[in-house]
Residue frames relative to the residue before (quaternion, step in Angstrom):
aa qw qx qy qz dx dy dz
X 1.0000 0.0000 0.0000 0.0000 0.00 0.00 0.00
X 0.4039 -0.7479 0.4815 0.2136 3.72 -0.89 1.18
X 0.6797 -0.5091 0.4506 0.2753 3.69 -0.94 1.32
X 0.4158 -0.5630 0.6739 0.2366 3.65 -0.85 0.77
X 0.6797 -0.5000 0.4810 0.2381 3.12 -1.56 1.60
X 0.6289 -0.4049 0.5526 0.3676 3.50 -1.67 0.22
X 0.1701 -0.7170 0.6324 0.2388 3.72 -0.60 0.09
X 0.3580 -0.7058 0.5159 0.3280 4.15 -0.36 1.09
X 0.6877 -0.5590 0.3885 0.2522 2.89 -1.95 1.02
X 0.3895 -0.7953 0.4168 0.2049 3.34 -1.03 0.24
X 0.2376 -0.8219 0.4992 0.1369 3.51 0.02 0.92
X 0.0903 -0.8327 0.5446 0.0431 3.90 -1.01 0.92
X 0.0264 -0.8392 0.5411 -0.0465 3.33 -0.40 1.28
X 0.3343 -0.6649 0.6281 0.2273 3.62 -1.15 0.36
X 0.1864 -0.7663 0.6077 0.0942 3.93 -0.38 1.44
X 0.0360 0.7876 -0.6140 0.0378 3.68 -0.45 0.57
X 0.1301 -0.7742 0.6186 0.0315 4.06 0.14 1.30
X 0.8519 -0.2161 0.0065 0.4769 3.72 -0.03 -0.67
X 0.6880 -0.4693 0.3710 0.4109 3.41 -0.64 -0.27
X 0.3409 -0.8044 0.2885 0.3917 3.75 -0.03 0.57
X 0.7730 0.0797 -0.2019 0.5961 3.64 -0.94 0.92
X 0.5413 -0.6714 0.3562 0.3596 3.86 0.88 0.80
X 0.5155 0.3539 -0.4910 0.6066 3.90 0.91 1.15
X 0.3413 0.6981 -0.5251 0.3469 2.80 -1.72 0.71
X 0.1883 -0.8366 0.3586 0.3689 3.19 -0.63 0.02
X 0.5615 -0.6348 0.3324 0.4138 3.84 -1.17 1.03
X 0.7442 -0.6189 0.1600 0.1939 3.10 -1.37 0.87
X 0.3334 -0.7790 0.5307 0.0179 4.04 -0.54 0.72
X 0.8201 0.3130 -0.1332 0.4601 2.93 -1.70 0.59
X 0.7410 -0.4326 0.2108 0.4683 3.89 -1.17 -0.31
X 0.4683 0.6689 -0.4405 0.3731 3.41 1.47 0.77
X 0.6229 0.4402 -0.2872 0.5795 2.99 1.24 -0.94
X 0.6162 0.5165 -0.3463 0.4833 3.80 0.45 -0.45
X 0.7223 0.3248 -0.3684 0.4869 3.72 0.27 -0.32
X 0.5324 0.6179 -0.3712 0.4438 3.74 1.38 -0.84
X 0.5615 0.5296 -0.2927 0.5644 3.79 1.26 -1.47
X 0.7243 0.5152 -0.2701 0.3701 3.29 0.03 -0.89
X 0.5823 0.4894 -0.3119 0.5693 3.87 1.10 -0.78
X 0.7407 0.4257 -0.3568 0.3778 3.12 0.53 -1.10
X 0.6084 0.5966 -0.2744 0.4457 3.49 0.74 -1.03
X 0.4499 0.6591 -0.2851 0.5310 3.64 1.26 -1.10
X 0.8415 0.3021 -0.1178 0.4322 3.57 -0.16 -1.51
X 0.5891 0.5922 -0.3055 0.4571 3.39 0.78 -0.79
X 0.6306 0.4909 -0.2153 0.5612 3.84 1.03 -0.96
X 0.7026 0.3966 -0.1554 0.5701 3.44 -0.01 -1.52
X 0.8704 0.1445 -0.2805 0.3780 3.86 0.20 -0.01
X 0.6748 0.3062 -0.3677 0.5618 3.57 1.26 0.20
X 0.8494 0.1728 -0.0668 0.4942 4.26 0.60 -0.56
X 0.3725 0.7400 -0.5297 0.1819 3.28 0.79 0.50
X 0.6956 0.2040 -0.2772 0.6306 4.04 0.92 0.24
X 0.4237 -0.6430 0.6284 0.1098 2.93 -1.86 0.30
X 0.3080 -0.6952 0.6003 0.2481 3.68 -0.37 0.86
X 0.4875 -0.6003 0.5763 0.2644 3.87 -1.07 1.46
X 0.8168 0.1575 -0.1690 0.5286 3.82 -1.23 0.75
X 0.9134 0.1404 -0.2217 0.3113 3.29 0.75 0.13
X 0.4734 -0.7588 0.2474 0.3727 4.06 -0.67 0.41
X 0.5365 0.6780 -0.4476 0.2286 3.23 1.47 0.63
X 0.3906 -0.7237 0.5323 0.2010 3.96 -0.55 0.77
X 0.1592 0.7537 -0.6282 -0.1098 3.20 -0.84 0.37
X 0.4128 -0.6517 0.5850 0.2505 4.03 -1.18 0.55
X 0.8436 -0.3045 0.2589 0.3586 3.23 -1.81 -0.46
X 0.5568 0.6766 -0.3828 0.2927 3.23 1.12 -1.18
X 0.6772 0.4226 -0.2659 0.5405 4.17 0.39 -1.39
X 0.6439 0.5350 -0.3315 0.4351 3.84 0.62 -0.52
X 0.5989 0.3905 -0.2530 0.6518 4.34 0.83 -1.35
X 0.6095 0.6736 -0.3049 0.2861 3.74 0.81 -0.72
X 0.5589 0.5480 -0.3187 0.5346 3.05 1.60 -1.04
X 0.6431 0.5234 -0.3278 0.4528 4.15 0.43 -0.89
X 0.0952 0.8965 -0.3888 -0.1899 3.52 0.27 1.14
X 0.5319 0.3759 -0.5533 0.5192 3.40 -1.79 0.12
X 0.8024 0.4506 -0.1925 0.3406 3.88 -0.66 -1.03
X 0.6054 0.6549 -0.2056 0.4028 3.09 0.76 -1.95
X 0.7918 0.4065 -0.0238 0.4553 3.61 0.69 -1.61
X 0.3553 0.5443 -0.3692 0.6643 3.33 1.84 -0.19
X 0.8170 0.4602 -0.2459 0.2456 2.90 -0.47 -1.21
X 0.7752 0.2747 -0.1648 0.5444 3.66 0.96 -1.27
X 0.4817 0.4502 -0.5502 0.5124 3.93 1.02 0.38
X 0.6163 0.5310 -0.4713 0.3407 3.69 0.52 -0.68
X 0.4098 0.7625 -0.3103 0.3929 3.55 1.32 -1.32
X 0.8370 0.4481 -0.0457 0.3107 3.17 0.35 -2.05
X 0.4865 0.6408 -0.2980 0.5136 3.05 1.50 -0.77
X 0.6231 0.5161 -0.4083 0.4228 4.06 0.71 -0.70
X 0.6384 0.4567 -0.4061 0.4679 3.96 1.21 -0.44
X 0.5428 0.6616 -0.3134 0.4115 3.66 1.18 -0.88
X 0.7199 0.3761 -0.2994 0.5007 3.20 0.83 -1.52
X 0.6764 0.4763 -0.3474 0.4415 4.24 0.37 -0.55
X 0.4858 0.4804 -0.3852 0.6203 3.80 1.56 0.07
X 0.5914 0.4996 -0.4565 0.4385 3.95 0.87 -0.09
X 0.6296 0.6184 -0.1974 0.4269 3.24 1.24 -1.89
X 0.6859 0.3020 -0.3268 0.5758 3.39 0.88 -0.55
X 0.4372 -0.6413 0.5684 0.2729 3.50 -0.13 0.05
X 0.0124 0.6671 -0.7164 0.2039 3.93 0.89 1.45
X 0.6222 -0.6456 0.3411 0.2823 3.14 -1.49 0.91
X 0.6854 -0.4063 0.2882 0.5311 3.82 -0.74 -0.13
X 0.7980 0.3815 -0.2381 0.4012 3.58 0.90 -1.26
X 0.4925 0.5745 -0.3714 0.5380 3.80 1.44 -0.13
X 0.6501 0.2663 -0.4002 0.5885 3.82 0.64 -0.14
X 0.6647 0.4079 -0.5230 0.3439 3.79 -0.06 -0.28
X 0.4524 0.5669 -0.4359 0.5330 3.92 1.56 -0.34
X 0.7585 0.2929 -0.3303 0.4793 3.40 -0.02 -1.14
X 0.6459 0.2632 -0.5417 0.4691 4.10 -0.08 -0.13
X 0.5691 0.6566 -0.4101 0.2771 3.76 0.34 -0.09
X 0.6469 0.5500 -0.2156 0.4822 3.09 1.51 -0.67
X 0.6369 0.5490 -0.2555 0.4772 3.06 1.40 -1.51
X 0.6493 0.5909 -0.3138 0.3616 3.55 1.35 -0.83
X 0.6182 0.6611 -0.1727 0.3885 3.13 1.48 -1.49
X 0.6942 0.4862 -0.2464 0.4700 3.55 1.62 -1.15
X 0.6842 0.5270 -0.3940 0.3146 2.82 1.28 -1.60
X 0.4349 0.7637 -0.3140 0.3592 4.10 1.52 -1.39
X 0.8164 0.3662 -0.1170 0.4309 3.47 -0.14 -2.00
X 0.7951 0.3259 -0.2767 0.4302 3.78 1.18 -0.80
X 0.4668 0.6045 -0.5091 0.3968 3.45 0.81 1.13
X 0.2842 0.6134 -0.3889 0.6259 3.29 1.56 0.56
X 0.1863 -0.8288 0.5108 0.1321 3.42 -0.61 0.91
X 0.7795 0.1903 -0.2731 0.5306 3.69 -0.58 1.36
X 0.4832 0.4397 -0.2988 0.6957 3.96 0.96 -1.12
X 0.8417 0.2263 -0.3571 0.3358 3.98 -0.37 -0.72
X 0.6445 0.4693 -0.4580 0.3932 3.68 1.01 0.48
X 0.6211 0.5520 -0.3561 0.4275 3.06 1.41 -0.25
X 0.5572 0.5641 -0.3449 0.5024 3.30 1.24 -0.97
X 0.6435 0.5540 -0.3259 0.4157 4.00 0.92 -1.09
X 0.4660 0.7468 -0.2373 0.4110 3.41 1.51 -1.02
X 0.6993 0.4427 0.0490 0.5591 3.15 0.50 -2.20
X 0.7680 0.4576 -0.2081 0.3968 4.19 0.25 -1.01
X 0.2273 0.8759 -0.4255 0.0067 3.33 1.14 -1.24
X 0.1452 -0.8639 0.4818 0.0219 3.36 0.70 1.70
X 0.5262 0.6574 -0.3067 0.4439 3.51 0.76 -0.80
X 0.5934 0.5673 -0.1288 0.5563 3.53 1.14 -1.14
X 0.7591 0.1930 -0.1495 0.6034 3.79 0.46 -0.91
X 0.6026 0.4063 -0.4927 0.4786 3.68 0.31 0.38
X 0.7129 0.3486 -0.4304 0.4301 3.52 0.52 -0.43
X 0.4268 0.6578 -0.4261 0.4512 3.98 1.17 -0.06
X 0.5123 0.6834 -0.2143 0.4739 3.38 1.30 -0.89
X 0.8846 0.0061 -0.0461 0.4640 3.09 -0.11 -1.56
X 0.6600 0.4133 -0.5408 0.3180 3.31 0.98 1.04
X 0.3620 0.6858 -0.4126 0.4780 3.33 1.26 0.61
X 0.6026 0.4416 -0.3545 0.5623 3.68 1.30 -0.69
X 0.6775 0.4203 -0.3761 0.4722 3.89 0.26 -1.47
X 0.7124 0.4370 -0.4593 0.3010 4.12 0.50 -0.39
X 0.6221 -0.5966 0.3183 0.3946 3.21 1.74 0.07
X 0.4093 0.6475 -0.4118 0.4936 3.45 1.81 0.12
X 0.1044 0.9156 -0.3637 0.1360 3.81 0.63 1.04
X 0.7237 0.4976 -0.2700 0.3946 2.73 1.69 -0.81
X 0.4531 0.7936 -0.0954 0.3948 3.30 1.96 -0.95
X 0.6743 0.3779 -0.0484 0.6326 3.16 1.40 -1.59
X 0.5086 0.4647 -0.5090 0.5160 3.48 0.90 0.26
X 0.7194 0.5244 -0.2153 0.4014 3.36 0.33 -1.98
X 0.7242 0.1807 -0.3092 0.5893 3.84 0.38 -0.73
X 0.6280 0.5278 -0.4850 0.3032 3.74 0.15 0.24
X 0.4801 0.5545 -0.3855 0.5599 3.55 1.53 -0.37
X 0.8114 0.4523 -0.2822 0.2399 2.91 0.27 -1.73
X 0.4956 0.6873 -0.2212 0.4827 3.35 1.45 -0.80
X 0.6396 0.6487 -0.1304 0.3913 3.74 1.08 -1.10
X 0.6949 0.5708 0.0403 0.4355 2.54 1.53 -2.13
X 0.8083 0.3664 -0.1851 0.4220 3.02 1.17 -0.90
X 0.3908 0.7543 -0.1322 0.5107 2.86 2.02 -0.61
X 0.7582 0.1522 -0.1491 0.6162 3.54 1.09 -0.79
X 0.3774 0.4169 -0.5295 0.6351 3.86 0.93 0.58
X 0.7554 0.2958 -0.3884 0.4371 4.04 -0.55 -0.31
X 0.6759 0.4155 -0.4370 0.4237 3.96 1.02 -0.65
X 0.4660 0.7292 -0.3091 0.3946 3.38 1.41 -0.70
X 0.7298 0.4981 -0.0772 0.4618 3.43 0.80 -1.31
X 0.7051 0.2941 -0.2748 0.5838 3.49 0.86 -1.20
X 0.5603 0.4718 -0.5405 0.4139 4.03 0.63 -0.40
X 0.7539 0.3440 -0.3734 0.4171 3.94 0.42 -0.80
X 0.5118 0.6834 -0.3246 0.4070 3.74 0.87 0.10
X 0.6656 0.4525 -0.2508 0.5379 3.02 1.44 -0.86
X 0.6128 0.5674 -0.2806 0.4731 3.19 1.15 -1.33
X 0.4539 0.6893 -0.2763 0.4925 3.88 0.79 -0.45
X 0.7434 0.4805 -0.0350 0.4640 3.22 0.92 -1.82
X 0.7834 0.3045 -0.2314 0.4899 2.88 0.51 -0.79
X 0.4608 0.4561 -0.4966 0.5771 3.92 0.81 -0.61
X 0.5789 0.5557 -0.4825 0.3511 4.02 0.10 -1.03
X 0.8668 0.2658 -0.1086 0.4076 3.76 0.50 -1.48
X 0.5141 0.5129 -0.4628 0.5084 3.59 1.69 0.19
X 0.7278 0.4858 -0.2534 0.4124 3.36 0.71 -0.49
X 0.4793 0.5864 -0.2888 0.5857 3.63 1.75 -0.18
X 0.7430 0.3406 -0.2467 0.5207 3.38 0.72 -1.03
X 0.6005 0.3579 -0.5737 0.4267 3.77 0.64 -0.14
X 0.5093 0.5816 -0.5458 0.3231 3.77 0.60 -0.76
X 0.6020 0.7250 -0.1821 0.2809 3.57 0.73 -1.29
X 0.6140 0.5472 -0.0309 0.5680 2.84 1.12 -1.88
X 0.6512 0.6268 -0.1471 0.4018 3.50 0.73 -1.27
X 0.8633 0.3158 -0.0520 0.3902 3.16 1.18 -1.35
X 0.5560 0.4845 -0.4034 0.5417 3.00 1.88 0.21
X 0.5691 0.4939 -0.4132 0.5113 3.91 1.41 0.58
């Protein structure tokens, strides 16, 4: 009678997704390291994971899933969302995650444009500046990442500010053309 297979080792891991009811404290030790490590992971593999031949620009998955549209851009903001979510775990302030979903927002926006948004994804590599983010906090550079995260915010909503009343401008501009219009064929 043949010997019962090897049975494979078993591997024990402590999964720790967010803190519970979002208090707590952020994660330590070879949690936080394997969390760093995902993030790093994704951040590579979706902004520099090849090298263009003859030249030093890198590009990752992100400008590539980009090309599949509608989806494509689903697909690699979701991606991004794994550095966001380990900026929760760490307890990055409030205004350093609205930066970092800003970016993701900014890539996910500009690269629904077919071609211009892979190049722009190419050239932006959001995935890349969020993880600058939240390693600039774990090095303890906290105050900084507040200060340019506001500021960043700040200005960020002065320009949405501006283009939302621009538009609004616009459009009263061409509702009010077309009643002239309207007007003048009575």
């Amino acid at each position: 009678m043949p010997a019962d297979p090897p049975s494979p080792p078993t591997i024990e891991a402590e999964v720790v997704v967010l803190p519970p009811d979002g208090k707590g404290k952020a994660p330590t030790g070879k949690a936080a390291d394997e969390s760093s490590a995902a993030s790093r992971i994704v951040a590579h593999w979706m902004d520099e994971l090849f090298v263009i031949p003859g030249t030093n620009i890198r590009i990752g998955l992100d400008p590539i899933i980009g090309l599949f549209p509608g989806i494509g851009d689903a697909i690699a903001s979701s991606v991004g969302f794994v550095i966001l979510t380990e900026g929760i775990r760490q307890r990055v302030p409030l205004s350093a995650l609205m930066r970092m979903g800003v970016n993701i927002l900014i890539n996910d926006a500009v690269g629904c444009i077919p071609i211009v948004g892979d190049a722009f994804s190419i050239w932006f590599k959001s995935n890349t500046l969020n993880l600058a983010i939240l390693n600039r906090w774990q090095t303890g550079d906290k105050t900084a990442v507040k200060r340019s995260s506001r500021i960043f915010m700040l200005t960020f909503f002065i320009i949405w500010i501006g283009l939302l009343v621009f538009s609004f401008l616009i459009w009263i501009t061409l509702a009010s053309g077309i009643l002239h219009f309207i007007k003048s064929l009575f």
